[in-house]
C-alpha positions in Angstrom: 0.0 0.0 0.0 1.3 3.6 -0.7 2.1 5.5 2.2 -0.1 9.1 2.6 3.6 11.5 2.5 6.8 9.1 2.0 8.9 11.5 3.4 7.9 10.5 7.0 9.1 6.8 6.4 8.7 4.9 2.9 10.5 2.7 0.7 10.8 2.0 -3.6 11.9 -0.7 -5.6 14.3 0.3 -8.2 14.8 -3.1 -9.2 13.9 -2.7 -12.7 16.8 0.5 -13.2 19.9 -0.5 -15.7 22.7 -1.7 -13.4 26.4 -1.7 -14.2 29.5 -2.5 -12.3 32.7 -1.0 -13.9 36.3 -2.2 -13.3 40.1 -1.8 -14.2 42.8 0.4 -12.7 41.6 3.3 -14.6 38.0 3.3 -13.6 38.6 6.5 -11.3 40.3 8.4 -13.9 38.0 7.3 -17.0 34.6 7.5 -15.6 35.7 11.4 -14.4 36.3 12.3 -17.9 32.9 11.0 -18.9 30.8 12.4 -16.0 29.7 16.0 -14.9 30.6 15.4 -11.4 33.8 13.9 -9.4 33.9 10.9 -9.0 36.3 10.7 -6.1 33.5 12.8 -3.9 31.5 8.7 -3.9 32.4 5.9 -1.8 31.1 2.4 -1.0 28.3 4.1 1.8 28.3 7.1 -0.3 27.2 8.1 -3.8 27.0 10.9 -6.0 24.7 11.9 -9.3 26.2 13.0 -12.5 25.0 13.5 -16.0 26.6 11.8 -19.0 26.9 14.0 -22.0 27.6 14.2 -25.8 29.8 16.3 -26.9 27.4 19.2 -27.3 26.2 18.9 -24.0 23.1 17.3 -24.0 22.3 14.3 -22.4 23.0 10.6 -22.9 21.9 9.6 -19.4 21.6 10.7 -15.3 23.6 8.2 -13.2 23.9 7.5 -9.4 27.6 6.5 -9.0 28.7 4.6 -6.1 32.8 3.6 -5.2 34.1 0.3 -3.7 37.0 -1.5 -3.3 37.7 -2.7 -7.0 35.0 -1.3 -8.5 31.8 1.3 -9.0 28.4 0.7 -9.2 26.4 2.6 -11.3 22.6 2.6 -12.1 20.7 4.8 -14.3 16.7 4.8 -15.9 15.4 1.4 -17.0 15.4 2.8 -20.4 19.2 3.2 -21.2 19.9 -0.5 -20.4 20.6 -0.5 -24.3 22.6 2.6 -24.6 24.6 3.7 -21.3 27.4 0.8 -21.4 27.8 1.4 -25.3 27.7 5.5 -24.8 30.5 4.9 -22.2 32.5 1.8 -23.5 32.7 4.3 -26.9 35.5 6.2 -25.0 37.2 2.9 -23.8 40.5 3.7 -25.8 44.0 2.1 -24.1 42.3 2.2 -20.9 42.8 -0.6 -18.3 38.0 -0.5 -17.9 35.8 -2.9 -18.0 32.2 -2.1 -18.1 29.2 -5.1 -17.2 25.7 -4.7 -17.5 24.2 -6.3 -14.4 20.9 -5.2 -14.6 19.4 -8.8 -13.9 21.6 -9.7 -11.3 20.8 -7.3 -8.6 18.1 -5.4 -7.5 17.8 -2.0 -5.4 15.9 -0.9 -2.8 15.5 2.6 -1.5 14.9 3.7 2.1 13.5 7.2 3.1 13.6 6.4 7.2 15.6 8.4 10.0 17.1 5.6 11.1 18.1 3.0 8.9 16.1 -0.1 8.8 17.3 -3.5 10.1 17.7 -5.2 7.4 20.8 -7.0 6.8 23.1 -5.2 3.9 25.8 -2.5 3.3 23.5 0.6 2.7 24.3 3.1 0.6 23.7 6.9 1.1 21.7 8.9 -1.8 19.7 11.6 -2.1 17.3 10.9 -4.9 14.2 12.7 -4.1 15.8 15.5 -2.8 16.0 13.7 0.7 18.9 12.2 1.9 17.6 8.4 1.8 19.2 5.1 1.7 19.6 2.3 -1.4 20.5 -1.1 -0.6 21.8 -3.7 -3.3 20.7 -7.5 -3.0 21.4 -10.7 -5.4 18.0 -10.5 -7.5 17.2 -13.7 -5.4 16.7 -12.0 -2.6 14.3 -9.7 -3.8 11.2 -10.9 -2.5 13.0 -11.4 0.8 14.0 -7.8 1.0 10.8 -6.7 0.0 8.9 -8.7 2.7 11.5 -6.9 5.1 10.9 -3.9 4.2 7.4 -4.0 4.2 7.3 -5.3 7.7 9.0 -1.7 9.4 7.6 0.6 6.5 5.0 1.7 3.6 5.9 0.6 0.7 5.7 3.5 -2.0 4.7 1.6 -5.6 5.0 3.0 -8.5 1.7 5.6 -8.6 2.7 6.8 -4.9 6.8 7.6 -6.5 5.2 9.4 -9.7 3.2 11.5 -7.6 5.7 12.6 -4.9 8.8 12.7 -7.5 6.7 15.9 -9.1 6.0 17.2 -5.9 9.6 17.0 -5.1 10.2 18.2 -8.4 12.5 15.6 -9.6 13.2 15.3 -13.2 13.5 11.5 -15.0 14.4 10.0 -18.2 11.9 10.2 -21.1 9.9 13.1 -19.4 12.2 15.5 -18.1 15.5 14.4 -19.1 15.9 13.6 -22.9 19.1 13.3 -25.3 17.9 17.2 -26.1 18.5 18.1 -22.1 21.5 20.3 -20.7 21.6 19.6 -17.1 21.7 23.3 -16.2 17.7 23.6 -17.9 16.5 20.6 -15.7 18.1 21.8 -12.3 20.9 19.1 -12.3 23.2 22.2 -11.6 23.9 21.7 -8.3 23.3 17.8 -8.1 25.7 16.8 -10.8 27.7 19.4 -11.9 31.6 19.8 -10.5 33.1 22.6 -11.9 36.3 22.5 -10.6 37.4 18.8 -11.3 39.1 18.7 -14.6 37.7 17.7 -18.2 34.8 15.7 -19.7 32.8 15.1 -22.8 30.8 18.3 -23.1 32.2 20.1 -20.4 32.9 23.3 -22.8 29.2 23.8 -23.2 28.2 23.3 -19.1 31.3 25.9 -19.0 29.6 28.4 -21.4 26.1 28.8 -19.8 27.5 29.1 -16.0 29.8 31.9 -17.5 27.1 33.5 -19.0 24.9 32.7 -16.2 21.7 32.3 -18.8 19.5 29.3 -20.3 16.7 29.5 -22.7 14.6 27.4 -20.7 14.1 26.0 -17.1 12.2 23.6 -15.5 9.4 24.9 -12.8 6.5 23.9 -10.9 2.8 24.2 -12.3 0.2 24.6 -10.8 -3.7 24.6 -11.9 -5.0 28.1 -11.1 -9.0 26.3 -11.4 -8.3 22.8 -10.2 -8.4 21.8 -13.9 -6.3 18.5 -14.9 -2.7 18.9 -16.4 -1.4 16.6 -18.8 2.4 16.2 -20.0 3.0 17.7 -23.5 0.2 20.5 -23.3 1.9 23.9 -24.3 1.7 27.0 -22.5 1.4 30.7 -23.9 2.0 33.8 -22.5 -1.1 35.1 -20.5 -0.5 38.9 -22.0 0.2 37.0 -26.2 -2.2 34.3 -26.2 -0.2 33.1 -29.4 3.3 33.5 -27.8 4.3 30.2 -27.0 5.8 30.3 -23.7 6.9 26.3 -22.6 5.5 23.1 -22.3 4.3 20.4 -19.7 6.6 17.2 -19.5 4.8 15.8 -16.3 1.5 15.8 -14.2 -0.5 14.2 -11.5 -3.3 15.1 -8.7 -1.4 15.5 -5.3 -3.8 15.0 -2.8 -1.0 16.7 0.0 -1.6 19.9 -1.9 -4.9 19.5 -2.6 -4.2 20.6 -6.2 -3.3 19.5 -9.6 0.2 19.9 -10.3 2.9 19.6 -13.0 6.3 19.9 -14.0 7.3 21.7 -17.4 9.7 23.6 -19.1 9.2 27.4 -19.3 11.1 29.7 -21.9 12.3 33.0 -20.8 11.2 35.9 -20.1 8.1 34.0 -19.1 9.8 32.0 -16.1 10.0 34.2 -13.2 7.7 32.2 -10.3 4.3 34.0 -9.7 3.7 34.6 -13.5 0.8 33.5 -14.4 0.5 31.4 -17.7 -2.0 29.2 -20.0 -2.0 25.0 -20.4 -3.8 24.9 -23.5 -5.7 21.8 -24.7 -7.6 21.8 -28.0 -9.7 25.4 -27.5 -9.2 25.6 -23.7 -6.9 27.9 -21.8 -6.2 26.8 -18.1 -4.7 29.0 -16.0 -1.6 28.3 -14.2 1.0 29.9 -12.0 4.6 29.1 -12.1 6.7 27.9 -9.0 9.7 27.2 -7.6 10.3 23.7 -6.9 9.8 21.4 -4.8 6.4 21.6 -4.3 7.2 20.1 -0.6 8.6 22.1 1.5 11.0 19.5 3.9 9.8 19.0 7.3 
């Protein structure tokens, strides 16, 4: 059952996320000239996010990154099982890396608790909602077993009850938010993911540029329905003053019943993203009014 706010106690499956393990003497030194942010700031109870990029910037994934002993652990969306190894084996020139896909060997669960559970397991520190939570890796035959043991100290938060409070927490994903079209900086990855001090990586120049200029095109904000009217992802928004000035668009939406409103996530052009303004969702010949927000949603308590 979905607990009623997950940040007072909850945990996720991510079993079903790509999975790989990389190896070698270089692993350090290559993966931090593929990744926006330092490696060497993860550890086995610690890890980091970063962004992979192409050499114009934009996205080819948004990793967790995790360093042990011999060798990191990284996971990233379900969806770039078929791409994220070959993206980064691409670069894999004299190096002494070796990069294994073990999406089906492992699964992951992740804890939002103030005290870590008492499971059994070498936990790992992340903060992917926003919240500093914990992920713990088991053989994928122990998945069921981990689940039951979770379930018994805490509310298990399915997949409807993580769509809704990811958008209140304003967390972007793969395929809605985050897409091979995405620089980091537009999605709020900034801060997350981005090390600027820590040496070279593919599409580094471009991350470079913008924080120099200190300007983006577009950013992603909260929305939120002015009359209680349903959002949907992909409905466009126009300027309230030029109803024909095309002003963003919605990548994500859902009812949040802690707000008591219906809420979205979506990208917003300038000059129209300052929070307060007041915008329209358009769908077919209906404007909807909305008002941009900062995000998250949630305030932490």
């Amino acid at each position: 059952m979905a607990t009623s706010d997950p940040r007072g106690g909850s945990f996720f499956d991510f079993s079903t996320r790509t999975k790989l393990r990389v190896t070698g003497a270089d692993r350090i030194r290559f993966l931090n000239g593929q990744i926006t942010n330092d490696v060497r700031k993860a550890n086995k109870g610690n890890a980091i996010q970063a962004c992979v990029l192409s050499t114009k910037g934009k996205m080819n994934a948004h990793v967790f990154l995790s360093v042990h002993d011999d060798y990191i652990l990284i996971d990233a969306d379900s969806q770039l099982e078929e791409t994220l190894a070959a993206r980064l084996e691409r670069y894999i020139i004299s190096d002494d890396v070796q990069i294994e896909d073990i999406t089906s060997r492992f699964s992951v669960f992740h804890f939002l608790t103030k005290k870590g559970p008492s499971i059994s397991g070498s936990f790992i520190s992340v903060n992917r909602f926003g919240l500093t939570g914990l992920d713990l890796w088991v053989p994928a035959s122990q998945h069921d077993e981990t689940m039951q043991a979770g379930s018994a100290e805490l509310p298990f938060c399915d997949q409807a009850c993580e769509e809704v409070f990811r958008i209140e927490q304003g967390i972007p994903v793969w395929g809605r938010e985050l897409t091979e079209n995405t620089i980091p900086v537009e999605a709020n990855l900034e801060q997350s993911c981005i090390d600027y001090v820590k040496g070279c990586y593919i599409g580094q120049e471009v991350i470079s540029r913008m924080k120099m200029s200190g300007q983006r095109n577009k950013g992603l904000y909260g929305l939120i329905s002015c009359d209680d009217t349903p959002l949907s992802a992909e409905m466009k928004l126009y300027s309230s003053d030029d109803p024909q000035r095309e002003a963003g668009w919605i990548t994500s939406s859902t009812r949040s019943d802690r707000l008591g409103k219906n809420i979205a996530l979506g990208y917003v052009k300038r000059p129209f993203n300052n929070p307060g303004t007041q915008l329209y969702a358009r769908i077919k010949d209906e404007d909807i009014p909305i008002e941009i927000v900062n995000l998250p949603f949630m305030s932490d308590r």
